[in-house]
N, C-alpha and C positions, 0 to 999 in steps of 0.2 A: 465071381463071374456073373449072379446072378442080377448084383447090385450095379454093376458095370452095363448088362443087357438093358437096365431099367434106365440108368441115367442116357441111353443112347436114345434109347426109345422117347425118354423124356424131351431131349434136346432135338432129337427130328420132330418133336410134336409142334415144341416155341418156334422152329424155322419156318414152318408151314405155315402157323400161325402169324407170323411175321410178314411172308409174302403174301398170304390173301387174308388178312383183316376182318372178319365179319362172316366169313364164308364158309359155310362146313362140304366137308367133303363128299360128294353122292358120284356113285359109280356106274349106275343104271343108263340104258340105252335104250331107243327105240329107232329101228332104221327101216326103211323100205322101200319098195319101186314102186312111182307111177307111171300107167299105161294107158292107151287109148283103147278101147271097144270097138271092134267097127269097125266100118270102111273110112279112110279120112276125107272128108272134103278137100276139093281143089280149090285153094285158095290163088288171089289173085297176086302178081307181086308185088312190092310197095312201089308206088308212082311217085317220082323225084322230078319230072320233069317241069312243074313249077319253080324250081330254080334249079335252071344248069349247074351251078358250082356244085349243089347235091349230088347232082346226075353223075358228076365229069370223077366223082369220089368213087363210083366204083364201075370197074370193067363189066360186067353184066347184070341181068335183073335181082333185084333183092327181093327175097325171101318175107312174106309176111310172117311178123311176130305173134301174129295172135293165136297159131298152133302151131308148136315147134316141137318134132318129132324126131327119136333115135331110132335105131335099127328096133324091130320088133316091136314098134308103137312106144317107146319109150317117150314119155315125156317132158321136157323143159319148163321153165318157169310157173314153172307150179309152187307155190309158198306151203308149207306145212309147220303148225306149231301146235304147243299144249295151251289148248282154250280151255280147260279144267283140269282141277284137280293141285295144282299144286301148292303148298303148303300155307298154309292160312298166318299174315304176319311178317311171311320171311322175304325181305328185299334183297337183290342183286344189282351190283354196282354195274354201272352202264362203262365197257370198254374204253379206252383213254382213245384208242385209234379210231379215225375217223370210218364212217359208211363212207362211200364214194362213186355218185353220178359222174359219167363223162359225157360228153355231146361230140359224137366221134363217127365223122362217114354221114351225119343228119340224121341219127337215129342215139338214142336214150341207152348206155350202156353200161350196166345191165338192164335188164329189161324191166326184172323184180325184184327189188332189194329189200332186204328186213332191218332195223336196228332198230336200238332201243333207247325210251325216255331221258330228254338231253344227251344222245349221245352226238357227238359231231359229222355233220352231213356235208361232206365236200363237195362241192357241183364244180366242174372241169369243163371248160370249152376248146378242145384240142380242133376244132376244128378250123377256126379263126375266123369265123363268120358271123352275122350277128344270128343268137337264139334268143329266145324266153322263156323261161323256168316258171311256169304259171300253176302251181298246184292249187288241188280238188277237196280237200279235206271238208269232214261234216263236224269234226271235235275239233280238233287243231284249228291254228289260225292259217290262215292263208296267204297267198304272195304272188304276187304276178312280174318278177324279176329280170326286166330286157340285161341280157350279155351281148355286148357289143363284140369285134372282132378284138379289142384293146384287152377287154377284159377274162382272163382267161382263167381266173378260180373262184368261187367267190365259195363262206357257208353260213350253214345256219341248223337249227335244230326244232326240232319238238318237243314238245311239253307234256303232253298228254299218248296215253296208248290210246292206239287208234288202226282196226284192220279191216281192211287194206284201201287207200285211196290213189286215185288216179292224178298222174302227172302232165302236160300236153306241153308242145310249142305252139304258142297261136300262130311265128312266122312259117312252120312248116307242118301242118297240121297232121301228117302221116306219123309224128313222133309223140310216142307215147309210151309212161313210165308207170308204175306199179310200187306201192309203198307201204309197209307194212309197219307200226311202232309199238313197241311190246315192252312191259315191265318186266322184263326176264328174256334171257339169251337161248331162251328153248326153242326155236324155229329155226329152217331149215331151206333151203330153196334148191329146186331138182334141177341140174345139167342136161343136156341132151340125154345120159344114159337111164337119167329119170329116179335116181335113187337120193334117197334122202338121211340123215343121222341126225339125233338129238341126245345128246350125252350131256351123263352129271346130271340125273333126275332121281330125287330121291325116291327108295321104296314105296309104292304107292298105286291106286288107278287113276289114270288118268285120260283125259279126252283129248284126241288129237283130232285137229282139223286141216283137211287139205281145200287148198284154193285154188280155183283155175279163171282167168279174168272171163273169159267165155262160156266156161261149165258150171260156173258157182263152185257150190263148196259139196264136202264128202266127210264124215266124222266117223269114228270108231272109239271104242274103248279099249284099250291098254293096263295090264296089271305088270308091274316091273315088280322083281325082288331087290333088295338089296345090291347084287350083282348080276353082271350080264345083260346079252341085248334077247330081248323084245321084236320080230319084226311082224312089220303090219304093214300092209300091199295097200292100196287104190288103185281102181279101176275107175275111168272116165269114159261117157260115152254122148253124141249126142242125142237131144235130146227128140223121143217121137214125136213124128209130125201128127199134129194135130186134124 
């Protein structure tokens, strides 16, 4: 029996091995909620009315993206990843499935998307109008891409890690995207409820940084064991007036 338990053990190790190549297995987690501080500022809605087709896309005022808040100050679009600590040497295969921008309603959806070096960036124009995908980058290369009404997927990738650069439509200048490109699939990006997860880190301290396009950034250190989650909170607040 004993020799039976080994050869099982043995053969679920080749299968593992088989499906992920290269990759050892880490169990560890860090998750947590970010929050606003504060009283929130009244932001203004987003103004479409330089092209009616924008306008006519939705039955009432849109919501600016630049602070987007759940019940209890929870926060949105907020990026979080491991900016140190992880293991010195060790590469992670960049996902076969693509990242994916859409241009939906005249507005950048999602707002802030992470993926990682050469991984495949689909850009989607569901809208059927003409946009341009003009990114911001200071490492990468750059692109200033018109999407016609004709054209409705186009992609492309990056090369180099690089956090976080800004995306724009020059034809509708109220749209604007958030982009993050990382050697490793450790970040995270927070929903309305504001909460975030980073699994399959090995044992380790590590330094997590959270982003916010308007607050800057917020770091903490993290000690995971072996197994189990870690959680580690941010708070965001604006900043005093001077």
């Amino acid at each position: 029996m004993r020799r039976s338990g080994n050869k099982l053990r043995l053969a679920a190790g080749l299968v593992a091995m088989s499906v992920w190549p290269g990759v050892a297995f880490a169990a560890s987690s860090i998750s947590g909620t970010i929050t606003f501080d504060g009283k929130a500022p009244a932001l203004k809605p987003l103004t479409m009315d330089a092209d009616p087709v924008c306008a006519k896309k939705h039955s009432g005022p849109v919501p600016s993206e630049m602070l987007v808040l759940g019940n209890g100050g929870t926060m949105g679009n907020v990026m979080v990843w491991v900016s140190k600590g992880l293991p010195a040497g060790k590469t992670y295969p960049a996902p076969t499935a693509p990242a994916v921008l859409d241009q939906n309603g005249c507005q950048y959806k999602p707002h802030v998307t992470g993926l990682m070096v050469g991984q495949a960036y689909k850009i989607l124009n569901s809208d059927g109008i003409l946009h341009n995908i003009h990114t911001l980058p200071k490492i990468n290369a750059g692109f200033n891409k018109p999407m016609p009404a004709t054209l409705k997927e186009t992609t492309t990738k990056f090369d180099k890690p690089e956090a976080i650069f800004n995306i724009k439509c020059d034809v509708h200048p109220w749209m604007q995207a958030y982009v993050g490109v990382f050697t490793n699939p450790f970040f995270s990006v927070t929903g309305t409820d504001g909460k975030f997860t980073i699994s399959g880190l090995d044992p380790g301290t590590y330094e997590i940084t959270a982003w916010h396009e308007r607050l800057g950034t917020k770091t903490a250190t993290v000690t995971v064991a072996a197994t189990g989650t870690k959680t580690q909170d941010f708070k965001f607040a604006m900043p005093a007036a001077k």
